[in-house]
N, CA and C of each residue as an Amber inpcrd file, in Angstrom:
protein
   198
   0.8380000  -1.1470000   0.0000000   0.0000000   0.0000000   0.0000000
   0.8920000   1.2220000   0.0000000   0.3060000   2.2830000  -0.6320000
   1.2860000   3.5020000  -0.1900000  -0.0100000   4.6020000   0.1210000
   0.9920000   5.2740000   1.1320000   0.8480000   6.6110000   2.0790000
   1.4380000   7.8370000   1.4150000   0.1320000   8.7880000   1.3730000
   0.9990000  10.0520000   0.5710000  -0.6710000  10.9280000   1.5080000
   0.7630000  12.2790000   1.9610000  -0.0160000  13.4720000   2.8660000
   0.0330000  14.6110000   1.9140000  -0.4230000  15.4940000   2.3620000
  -0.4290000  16.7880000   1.8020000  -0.0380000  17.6150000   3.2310000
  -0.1060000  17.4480000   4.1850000   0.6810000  17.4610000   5.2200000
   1.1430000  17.1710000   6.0960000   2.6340000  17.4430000   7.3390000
   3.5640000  16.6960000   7.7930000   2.4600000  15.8100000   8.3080000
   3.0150000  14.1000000   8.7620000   2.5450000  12.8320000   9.0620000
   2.9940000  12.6560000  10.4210000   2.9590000  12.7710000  11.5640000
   3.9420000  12.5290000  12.5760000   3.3570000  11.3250000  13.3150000
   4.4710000  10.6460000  13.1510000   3.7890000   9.1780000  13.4960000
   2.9010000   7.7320000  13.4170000   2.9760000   8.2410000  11.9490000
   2.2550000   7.3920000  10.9110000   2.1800000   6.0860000  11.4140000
   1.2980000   4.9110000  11.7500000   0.9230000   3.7450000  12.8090000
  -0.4410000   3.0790000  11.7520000   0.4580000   1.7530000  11.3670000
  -0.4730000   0.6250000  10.7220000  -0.8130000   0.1010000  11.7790000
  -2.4750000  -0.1200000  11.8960000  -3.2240000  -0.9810000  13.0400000
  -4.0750000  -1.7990000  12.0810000  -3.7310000  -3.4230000  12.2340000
  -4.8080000  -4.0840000  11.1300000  -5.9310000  -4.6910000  12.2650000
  -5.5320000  -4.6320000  13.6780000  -6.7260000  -5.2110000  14.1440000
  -7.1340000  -6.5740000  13.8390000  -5.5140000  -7.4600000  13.1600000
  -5.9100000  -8.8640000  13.2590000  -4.0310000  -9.1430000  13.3510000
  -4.2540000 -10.4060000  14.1350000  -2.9160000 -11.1310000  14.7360000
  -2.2950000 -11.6490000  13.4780000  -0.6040000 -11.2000000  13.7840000
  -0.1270000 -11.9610000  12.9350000   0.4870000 -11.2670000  11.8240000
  -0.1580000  -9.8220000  11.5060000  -0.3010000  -8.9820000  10.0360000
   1.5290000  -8.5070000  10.5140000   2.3340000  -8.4250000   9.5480000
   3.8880000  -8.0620000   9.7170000   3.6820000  -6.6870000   8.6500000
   4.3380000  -5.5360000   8.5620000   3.9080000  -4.4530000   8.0620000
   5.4980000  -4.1390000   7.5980000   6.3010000  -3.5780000   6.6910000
   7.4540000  -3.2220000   6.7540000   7.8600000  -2.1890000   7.0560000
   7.4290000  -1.0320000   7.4160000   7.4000000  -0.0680000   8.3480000
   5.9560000   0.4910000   8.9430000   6.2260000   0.8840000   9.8220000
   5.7080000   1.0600000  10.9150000   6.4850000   2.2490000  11.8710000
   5.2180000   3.0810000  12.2030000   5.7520000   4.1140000  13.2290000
   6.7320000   5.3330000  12.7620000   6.3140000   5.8970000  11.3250000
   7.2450000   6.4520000  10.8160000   7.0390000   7.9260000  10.5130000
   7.6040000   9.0020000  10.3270000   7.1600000  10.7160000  10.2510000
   6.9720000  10.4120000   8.5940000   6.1290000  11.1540000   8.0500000
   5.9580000  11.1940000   6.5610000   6.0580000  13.0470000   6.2600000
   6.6820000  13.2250000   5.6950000   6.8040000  14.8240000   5.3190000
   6.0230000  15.0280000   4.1820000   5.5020000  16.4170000   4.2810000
   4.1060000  16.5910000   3.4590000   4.6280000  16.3760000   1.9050000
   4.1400000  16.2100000   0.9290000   3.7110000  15.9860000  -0.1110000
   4.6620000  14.5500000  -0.5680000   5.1750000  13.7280000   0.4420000
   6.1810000  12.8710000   0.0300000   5.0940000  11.2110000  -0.0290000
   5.8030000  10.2680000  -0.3690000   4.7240000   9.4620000  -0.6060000
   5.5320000   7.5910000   0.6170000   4.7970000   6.7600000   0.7410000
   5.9140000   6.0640000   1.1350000   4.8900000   4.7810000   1.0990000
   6.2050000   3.5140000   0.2190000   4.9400000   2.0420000   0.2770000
   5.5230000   1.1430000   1.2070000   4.3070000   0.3360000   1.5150000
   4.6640000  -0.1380000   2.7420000   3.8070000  -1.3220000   2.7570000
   4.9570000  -2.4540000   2.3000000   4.1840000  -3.9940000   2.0910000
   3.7410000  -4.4420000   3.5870000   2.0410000  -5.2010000   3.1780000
   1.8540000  -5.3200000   4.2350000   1.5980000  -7.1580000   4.2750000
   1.5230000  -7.9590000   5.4280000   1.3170000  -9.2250000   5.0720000
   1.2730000  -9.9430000   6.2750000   0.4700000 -11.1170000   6.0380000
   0.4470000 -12.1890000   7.5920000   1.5950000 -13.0920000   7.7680000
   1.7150000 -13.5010000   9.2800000   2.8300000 -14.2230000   8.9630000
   2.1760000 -15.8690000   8.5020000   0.8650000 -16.1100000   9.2630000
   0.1290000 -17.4190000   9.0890000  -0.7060000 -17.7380000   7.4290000
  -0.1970000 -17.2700000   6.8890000  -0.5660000 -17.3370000   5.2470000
  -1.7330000 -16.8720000   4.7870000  -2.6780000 -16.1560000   5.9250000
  -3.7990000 -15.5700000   6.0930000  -4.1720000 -14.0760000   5.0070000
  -5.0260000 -14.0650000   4.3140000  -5.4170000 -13.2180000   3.4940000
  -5.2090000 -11.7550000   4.8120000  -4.6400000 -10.3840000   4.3530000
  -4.8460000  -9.1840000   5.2920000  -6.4780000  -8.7200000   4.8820000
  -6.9490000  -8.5230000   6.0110000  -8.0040000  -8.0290000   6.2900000
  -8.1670000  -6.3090000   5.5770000  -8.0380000  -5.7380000   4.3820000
  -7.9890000  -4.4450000   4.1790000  -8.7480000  -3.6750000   4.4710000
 -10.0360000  -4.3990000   4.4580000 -10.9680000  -3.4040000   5.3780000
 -11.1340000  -2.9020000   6.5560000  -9.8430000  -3.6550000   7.6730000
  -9.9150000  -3.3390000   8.7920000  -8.9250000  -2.8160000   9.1810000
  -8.1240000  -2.9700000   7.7430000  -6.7630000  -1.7100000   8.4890000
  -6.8520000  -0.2430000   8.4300000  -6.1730000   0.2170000   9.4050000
  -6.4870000   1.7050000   9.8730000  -5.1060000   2.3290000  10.0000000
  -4.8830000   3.5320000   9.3770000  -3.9290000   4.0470000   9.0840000
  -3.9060000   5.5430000  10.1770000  -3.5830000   5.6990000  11.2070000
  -2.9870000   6.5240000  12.0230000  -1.7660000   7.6770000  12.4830000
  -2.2790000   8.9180000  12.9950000  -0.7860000   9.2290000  13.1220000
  -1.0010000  10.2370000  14.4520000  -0.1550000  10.3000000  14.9910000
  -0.0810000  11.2200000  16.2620000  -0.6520000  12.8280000  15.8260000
  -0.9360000  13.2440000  14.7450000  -0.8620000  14.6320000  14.9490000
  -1.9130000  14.8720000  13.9070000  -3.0780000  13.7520000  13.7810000
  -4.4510000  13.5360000  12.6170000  -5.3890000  14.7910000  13.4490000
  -5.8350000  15.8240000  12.1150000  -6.9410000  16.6200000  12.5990000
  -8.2430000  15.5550000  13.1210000  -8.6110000  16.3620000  14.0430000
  -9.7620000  16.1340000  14.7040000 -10.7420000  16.7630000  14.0220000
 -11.7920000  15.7520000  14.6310000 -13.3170000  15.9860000  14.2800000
 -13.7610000  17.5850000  14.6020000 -13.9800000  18.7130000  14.0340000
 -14.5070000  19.8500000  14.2900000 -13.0170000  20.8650000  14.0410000
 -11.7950000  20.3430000  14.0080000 -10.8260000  21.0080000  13.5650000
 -10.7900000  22.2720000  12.2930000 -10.5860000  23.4270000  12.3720000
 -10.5950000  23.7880000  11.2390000  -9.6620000  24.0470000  10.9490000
């Protein structure tokens, strides 16, 4: 999958919400307009759940933010 902001990312955090999912980075700053891919995969040969992964970051506008 790839990650691309339009602004800074601080702390960018793959959560798949199922056991097992190995991500190749993880936990990383993304600087605005830059892009970054990031294979994702189980270790138990298990299809990834894409609908349940959730892409996070320490510094995501909030609800009512303007």
């Amino acid at each position: 999958m790839t990650i691309t902001t339009d602004r800074h990312a601080r702390l960018v955090t793959l959560d798949s919400g199922q056991p097992m999912v190995l991500c190749s980075d993880n936990h990383f700053d993304l600087p605005a307009g830059e892009a970054r891919t990031i294979s994702v995969r189980t270790l138990d040969g298990q299809p990834v759940r894409w609908d349940a992964l959730r892409v996070r970051t320490l510094n995501a506008a909030k609800e009512g933010d303007a």
